[in-house]
C-alpha positions as CSV (number, residue, x, y, z in Angstrom):
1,X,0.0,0.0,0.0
2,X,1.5,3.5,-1.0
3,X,2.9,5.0,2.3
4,X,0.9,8.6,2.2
5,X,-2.3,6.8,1.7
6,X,-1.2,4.3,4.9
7,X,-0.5,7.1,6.7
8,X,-4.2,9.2,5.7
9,X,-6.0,5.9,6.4
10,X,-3.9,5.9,10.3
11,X,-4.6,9.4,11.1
12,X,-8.5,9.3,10.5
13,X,-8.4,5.9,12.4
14,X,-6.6,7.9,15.2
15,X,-8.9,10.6,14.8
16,X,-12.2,8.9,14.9
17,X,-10.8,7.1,17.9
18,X,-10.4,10.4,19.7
19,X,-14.0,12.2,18.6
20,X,-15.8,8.7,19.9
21,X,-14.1,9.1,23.1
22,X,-15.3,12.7,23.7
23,X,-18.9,11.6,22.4
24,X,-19.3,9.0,24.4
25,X,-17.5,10.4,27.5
26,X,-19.0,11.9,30.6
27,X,-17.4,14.9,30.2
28,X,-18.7,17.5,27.6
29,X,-19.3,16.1,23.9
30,X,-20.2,20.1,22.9
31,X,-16.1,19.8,22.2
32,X,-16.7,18.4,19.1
33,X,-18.4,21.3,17.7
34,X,-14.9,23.3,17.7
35,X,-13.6,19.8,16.1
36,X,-15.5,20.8,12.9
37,X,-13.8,24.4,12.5
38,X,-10.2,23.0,12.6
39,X,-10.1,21.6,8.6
40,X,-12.1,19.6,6.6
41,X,-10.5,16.1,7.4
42,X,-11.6,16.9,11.2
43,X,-14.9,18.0,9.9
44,X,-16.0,15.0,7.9
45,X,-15.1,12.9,11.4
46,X,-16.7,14.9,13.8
47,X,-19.8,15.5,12.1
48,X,-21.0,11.8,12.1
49,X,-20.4,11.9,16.3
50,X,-22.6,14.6,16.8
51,X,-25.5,13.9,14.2
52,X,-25.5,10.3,15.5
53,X,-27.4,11.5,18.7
54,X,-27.9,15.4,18.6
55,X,-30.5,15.5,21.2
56,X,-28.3,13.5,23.8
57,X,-25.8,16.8,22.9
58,X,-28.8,19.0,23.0
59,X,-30.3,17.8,26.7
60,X,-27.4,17.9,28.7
61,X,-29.5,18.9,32.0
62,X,-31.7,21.6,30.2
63,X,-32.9,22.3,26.5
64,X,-30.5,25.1,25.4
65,X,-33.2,27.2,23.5
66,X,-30.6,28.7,20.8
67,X,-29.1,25.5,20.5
68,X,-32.8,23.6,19.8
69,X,-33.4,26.3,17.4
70,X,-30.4,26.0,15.1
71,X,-30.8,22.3,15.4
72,X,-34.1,22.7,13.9
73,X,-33.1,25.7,11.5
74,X,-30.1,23.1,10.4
75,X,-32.3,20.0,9.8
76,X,-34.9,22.5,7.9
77,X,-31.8,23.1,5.1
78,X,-31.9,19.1,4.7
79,X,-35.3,18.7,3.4
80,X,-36.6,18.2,0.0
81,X,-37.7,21.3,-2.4
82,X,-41.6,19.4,-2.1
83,X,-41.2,19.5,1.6
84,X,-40.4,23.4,1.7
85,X,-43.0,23.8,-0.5
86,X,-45.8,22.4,1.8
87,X,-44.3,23.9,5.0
88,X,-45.2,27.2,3.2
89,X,-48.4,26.5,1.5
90,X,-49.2,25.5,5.5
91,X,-48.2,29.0,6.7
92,X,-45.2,28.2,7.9
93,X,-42.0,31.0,7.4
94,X,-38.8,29.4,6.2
95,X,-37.5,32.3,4.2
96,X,-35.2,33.7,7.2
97,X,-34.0,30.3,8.6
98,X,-32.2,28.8,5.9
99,X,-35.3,27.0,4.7
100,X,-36.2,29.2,1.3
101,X,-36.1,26.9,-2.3
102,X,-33.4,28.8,-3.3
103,X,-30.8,27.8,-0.1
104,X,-28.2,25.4,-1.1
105,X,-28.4,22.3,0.5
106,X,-25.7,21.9,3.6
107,X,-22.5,20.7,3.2
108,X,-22.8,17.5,4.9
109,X,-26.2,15.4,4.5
110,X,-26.7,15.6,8.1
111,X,-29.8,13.3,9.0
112,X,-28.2,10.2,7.0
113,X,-25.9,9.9,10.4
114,X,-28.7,9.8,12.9
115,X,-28.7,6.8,14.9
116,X,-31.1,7.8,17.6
117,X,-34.3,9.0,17.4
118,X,-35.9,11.1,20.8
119,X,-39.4,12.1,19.6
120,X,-39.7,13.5,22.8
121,X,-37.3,16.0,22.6
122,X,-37.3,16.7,19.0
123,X,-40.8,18.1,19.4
124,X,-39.6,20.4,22.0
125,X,-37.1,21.5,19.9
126,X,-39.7,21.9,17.0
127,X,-42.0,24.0,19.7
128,X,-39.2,26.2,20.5
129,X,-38.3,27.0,17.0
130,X,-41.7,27.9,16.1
131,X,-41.9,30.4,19.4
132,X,-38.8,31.9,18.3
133,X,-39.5,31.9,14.4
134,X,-41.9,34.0,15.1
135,X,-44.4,32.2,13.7
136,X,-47.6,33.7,15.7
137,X,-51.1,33.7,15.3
138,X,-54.1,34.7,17.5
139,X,-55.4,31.0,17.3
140,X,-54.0,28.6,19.4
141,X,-55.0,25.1,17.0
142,X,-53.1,27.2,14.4
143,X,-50.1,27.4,15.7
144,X,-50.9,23.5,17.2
145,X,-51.6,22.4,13.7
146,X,-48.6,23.9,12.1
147,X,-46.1,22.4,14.7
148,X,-47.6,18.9,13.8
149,X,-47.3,19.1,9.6
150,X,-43.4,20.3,11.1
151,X,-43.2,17.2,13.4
152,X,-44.7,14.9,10.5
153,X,-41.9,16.6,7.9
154,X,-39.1,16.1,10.1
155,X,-40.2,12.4,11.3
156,X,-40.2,11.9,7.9
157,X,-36.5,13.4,6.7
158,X,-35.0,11.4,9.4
159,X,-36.8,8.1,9.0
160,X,-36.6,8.5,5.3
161,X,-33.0,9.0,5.4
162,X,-31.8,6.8,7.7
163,X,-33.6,3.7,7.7
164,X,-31.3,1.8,9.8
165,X,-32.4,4.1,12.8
166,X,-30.4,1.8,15.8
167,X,-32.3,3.5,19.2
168,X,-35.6,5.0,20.5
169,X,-35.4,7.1,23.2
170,X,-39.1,7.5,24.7
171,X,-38.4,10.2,27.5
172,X,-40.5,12.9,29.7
173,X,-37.6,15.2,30.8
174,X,-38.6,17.5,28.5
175,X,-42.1,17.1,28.2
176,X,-45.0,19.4,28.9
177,X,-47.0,17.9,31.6
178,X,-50.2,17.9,28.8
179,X,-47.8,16.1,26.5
180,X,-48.6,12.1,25.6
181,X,-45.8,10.2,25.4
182,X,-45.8,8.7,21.9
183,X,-45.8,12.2,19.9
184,X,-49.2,11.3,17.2
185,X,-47.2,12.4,14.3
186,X,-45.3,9.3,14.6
187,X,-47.4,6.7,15.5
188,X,-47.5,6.1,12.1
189,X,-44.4,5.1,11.5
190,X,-44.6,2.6,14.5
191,X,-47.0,1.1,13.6
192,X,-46.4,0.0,10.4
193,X,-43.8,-2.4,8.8
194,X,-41.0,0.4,7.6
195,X,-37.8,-0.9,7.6
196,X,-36.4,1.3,10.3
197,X,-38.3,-0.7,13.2
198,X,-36.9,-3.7,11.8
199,X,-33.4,-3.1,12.0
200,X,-33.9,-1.1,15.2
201,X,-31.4,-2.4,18.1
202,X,-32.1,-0.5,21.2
203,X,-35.4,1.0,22.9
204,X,-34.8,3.3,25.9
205,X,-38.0,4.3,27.9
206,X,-36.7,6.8,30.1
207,X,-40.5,7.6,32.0
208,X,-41.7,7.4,35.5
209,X,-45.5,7.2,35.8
210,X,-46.1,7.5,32.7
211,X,-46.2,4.2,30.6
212,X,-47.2,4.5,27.0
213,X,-50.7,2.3,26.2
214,X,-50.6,-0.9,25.2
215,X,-51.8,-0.3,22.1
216,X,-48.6,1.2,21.0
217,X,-46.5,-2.3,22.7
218,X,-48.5,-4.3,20.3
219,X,-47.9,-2.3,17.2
220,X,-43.5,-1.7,18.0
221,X,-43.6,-5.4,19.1
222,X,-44.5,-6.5,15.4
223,X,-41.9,-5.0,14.0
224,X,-38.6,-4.6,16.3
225,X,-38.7,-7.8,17.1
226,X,-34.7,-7.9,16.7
227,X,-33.6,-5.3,20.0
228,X,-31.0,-6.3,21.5
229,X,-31.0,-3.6,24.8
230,X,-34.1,-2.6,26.4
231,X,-34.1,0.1,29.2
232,X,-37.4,0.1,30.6
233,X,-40.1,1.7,33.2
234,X,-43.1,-0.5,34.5
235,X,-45.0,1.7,36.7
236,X,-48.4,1.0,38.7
237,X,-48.8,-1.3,41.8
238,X,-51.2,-3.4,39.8
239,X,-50.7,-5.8,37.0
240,X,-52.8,-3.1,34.4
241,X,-51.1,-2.4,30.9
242,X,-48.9,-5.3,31.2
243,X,-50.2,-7.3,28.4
244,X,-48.3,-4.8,25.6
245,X,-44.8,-5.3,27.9
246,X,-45.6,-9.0,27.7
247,X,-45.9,-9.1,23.5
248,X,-42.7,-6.6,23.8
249,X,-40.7,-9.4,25.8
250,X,-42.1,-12.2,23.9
251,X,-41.5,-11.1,20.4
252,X,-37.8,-11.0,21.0
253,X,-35.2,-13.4,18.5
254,X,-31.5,-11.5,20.2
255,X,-31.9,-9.6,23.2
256,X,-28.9,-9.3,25.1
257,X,-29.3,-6.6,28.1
258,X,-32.6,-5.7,29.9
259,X,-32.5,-2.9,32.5
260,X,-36.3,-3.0,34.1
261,X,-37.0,0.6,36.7
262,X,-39.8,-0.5,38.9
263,X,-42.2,0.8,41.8
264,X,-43.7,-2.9,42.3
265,X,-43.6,-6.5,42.8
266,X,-42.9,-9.2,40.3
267,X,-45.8,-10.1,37.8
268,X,-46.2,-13.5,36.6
269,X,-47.0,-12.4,33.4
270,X,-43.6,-11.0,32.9
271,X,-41.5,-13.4,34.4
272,X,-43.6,-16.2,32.2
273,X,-43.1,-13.2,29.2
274,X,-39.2,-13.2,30.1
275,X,-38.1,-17.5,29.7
276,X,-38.3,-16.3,26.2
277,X,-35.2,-14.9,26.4
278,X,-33.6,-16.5,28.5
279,X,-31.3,-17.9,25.7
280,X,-29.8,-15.1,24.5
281,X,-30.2,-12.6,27.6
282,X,-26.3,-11.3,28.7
283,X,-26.8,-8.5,31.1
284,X,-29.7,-8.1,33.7
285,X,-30.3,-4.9,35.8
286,X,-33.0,-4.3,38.4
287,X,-33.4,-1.1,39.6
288,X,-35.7,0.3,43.0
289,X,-37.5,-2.9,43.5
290,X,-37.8,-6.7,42.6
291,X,-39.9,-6.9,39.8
292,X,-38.7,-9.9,38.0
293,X,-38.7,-12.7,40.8
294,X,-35.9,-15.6,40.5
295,X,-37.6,-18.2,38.8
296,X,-36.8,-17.1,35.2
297,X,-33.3,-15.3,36.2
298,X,-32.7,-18.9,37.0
299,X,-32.7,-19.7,33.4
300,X,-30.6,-17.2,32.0
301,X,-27.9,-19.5,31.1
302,X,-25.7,-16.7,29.3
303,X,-26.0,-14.4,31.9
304,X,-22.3,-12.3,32.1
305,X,-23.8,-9.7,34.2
306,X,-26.2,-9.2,37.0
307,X,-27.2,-6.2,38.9
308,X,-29.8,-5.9,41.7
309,X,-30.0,-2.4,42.9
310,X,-32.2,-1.2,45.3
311,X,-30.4,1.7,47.3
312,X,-32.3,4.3,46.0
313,X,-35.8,3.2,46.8
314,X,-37.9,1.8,50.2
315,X,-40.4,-0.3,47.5
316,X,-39.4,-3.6,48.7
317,X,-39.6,-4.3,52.4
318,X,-36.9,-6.7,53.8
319,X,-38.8,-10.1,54.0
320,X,-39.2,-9.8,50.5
321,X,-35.6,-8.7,49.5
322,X,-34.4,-11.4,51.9
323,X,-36.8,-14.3,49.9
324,X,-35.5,-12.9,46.7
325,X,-31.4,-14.1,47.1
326,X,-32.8,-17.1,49.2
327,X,-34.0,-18.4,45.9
328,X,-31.5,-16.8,44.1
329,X,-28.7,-18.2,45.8
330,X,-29.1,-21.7,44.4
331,X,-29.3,-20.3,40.7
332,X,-25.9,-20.8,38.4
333,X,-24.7,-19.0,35.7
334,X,-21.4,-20.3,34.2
335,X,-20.2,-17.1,32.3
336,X,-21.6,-14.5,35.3
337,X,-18.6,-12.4,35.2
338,X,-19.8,-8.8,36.7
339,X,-22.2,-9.0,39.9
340,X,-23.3,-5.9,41.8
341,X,-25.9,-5.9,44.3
342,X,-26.8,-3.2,46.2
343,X,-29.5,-3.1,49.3
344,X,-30.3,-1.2,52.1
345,X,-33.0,-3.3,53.3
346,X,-31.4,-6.3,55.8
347,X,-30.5,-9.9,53.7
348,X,-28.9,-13.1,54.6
349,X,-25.2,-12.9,54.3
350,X,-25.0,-16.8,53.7
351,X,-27.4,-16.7,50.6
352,X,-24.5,-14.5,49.0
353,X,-22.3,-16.5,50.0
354,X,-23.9,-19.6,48.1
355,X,-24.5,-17.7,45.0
356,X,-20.1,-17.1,45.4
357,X,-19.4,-20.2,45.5
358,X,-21.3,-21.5,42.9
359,X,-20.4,-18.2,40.4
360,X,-17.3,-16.9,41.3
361,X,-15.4,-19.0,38.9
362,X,-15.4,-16.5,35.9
363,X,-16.4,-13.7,38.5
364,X,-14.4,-10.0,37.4
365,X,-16.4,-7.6,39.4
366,X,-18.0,-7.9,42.4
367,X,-20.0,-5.2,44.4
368,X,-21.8,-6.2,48.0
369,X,-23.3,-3.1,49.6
370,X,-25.6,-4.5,52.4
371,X,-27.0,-5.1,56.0
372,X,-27.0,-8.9,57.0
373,X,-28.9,-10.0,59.2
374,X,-26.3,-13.2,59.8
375,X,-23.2,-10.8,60.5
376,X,-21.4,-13.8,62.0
377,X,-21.4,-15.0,58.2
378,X,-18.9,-13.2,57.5
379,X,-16.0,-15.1,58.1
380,X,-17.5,-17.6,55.8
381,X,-18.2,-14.7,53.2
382,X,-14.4,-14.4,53.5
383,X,-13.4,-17.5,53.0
384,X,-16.0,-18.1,49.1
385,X,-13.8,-14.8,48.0
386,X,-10.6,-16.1,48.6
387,X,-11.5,-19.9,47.3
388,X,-13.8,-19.3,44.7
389,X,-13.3,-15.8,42.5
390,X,-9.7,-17.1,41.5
391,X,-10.7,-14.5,38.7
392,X,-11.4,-11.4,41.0
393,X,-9.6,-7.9,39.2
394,X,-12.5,-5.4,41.2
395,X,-14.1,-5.4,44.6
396,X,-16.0,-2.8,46.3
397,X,-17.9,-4.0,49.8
398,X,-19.4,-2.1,52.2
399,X,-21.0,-4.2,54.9
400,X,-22.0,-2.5,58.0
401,X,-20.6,-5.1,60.6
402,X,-17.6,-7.1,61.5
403,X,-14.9,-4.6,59.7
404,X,-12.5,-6.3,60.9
405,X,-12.9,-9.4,58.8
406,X,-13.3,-7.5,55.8
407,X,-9.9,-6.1,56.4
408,X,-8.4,-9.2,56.3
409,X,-10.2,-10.2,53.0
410,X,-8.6,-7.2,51.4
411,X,-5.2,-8.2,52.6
412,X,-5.8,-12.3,51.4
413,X,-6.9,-10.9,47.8
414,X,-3.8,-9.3,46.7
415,X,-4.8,-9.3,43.0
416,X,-7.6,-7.9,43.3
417,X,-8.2,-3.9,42.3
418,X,-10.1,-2.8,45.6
């Protein structure tokens, strides 16, 4: 291979390497919009970075207004001559924001990179522009009516141009409180068989008391039928509008991580909905209380990671949470390889300890933050560490008794990263 060309192809390697970091960092990805201004070889990486998920760079904490409205007045430049065209036989003003026929198109075909859709918080955007357009009028439906042929245009760009659309971010951060969760202007484009939905490989429903119906479960469940990470709400202390999370679960052919955020008990319905996966199922996170009960955990037989975290809410009382790694403690996983649990209502010590000593074998990471009832466990806790993780690189443990003993265990695992 010539040795200039090598050299191009290392550098934009290098370069693409760097720009992912900052994207995906926790730090501030707004960096890469001084990327783009350094020359055009930075440019043409950077772009792809932040059109792959521009309201993630949008939403940091809060909807920067200027920002939402260039974001629209950008993605306005992208659509078709027809599209402009209706947009101003609807009323709407284009001529001063880079949405007149005779505008050149934008250098870089910007919605062709979009990886994740947030309907959510593109309609915010999309109100925001039309406050700040100026595009007023004395009757409210008018104004209503001309934000939804924009919502319907833009859907439309974006799915248009980017079938193979990889996430759906459902969220209420940004919401008005009148606001339904599934924006109408694309319900129809869930639920029908485009090819977007298809080849669609996460779902992210980022809502708290506010589930979407079931009607609209049914209709995605169809067609993503191929997600492979689902991030999850189930709300309600009754077993109401479950049936649409059931058909979700069940339609399934490769999902590998499930993180489930819950106010309530298990529900048969779901853990029956859930042995569908259990084949291909890798990661498992439970978050504020037990909602999935042991019995199909049990049958994950993939399982590499498994997270039970209920520090941050009092919805499960300790009898329960104490059942819970009873019958957990008998399950085994062969590849479990990252195991955090974290409780602050009072558990067994020694149903830990069983699950250790029949998981530790490929164990990595290991996280205990509890109260045991069975402090004088501990030593025995000790002692499944030190003979069964032979594998252990991370430990973090904070038990509040017998300190002591855990010192020692720090001093027998040398290897391990504490």
């Amino acid at each position: 291979m010539n040795p200039i060309l090598n050299s191009i192809i290392f550098d934009r390697i290098i370069i693409n390497e760097i720009f992912k970091n900052i994207a995906t960092s926790s730090g501030n990805p707004n960096s890469l919009f001084s990327c783009i201004f350094v020359n055009r070889r930075w440019y043409k990486s950077a772009i792809p970075f932040i059109w792959k998920d521009p309201c993630k760079i949008l939403t940091r904490k809060i909807i920067d207004r200027n920002s939402a409205f260039c974001f629209i007045s950008t993605v306005l430049k992208c659509i078709s001559i027809e599209s402009k065209r209706t947009l101003r036989k609807e009323g709407i003003l284009l001529e001063h924001h880079g949405g007149s026929l005779e505008v050149l198109p934008p250098v870089s075909d910007y919605p062709v990179f979009l990886e994740v859709l947030s309907p959510n918080i593109l309609c915010k955007c999309i109100a925001i522009w039309m406050n700040q357009s100026q595009q007023h009028s004395t009757d409210k439906r008018s104004v209503q009516y001309k934000e939804h042929i924009l919502q319907k245009e833009i859907f439309e760009l974006f799915i248009n141009k980017r079938p193979s659309i990889c996430a759906l971010t459902l969220s209420t951060q940004h919401m008005e409180s009148n606001s339904n969760i599934i924006p109408s202007e694309l319900l129809p484009y869930l639920s029908n068989s485009f090819e977007w939905l298809t080849k669609l490989r996460k779902f992210k429903h980022n809502v708290s008391n506010n589930n979407p119906p079931d009607i609209f479960f049914y209709a995605f469940s169809q067609h993503a039928t191929n997600l492979e990470s689902i991030k999850l709400w189930i709300d309600g202390d009754d077993n109401k509008g479950d049936q649409g999370i059931v058909a979700l679960f069940e339609t399934q052919k490769n999902l590998k991580k499930l993180k489930i955020y819950s106010q309530r008990r298990s529900c048969l319905q779901i853990d029956n909905a859930l042995f569908k996966v259990a084949n291909t199922l890798k990661k498992l996170t439970l978050n504020h209380s037990l909602c999935v009960s042991p019995m199909p955990i049990k049958k994950f037989i993939g399982l590499e990671s498994l997270t039970v975290n209920l520090s941050n809410g009092q919805e499960t009382d300790s009898h329960s949470a104490e059942e819970f790694f009873v019958n957990l403690s008998s399950a085994y996983f062969k590849t479990l390889k990252v195991l955090n649990i974290k409780v602050v209502q009072k558990i067994r010590l020694a149903s830990i300890t069983s699950f250790i000593r029949l998981n530790g074998r490929c164990l990595r990471e290991f996280t205990l933050n509890c109260q045991p009832v069975d402090a004088y466990a501990t030593k025995n806790f000790v002692e499944a560490i030190r003979n069964d993780c032979p594998n252990l690189k991370k430990m973090e443990i904070s038990i509040y008794e017998n300190g002591p003993q855990l010192k020692k265990l720090l001093t027998m695992k040398r290897n391990s990263k504490t």
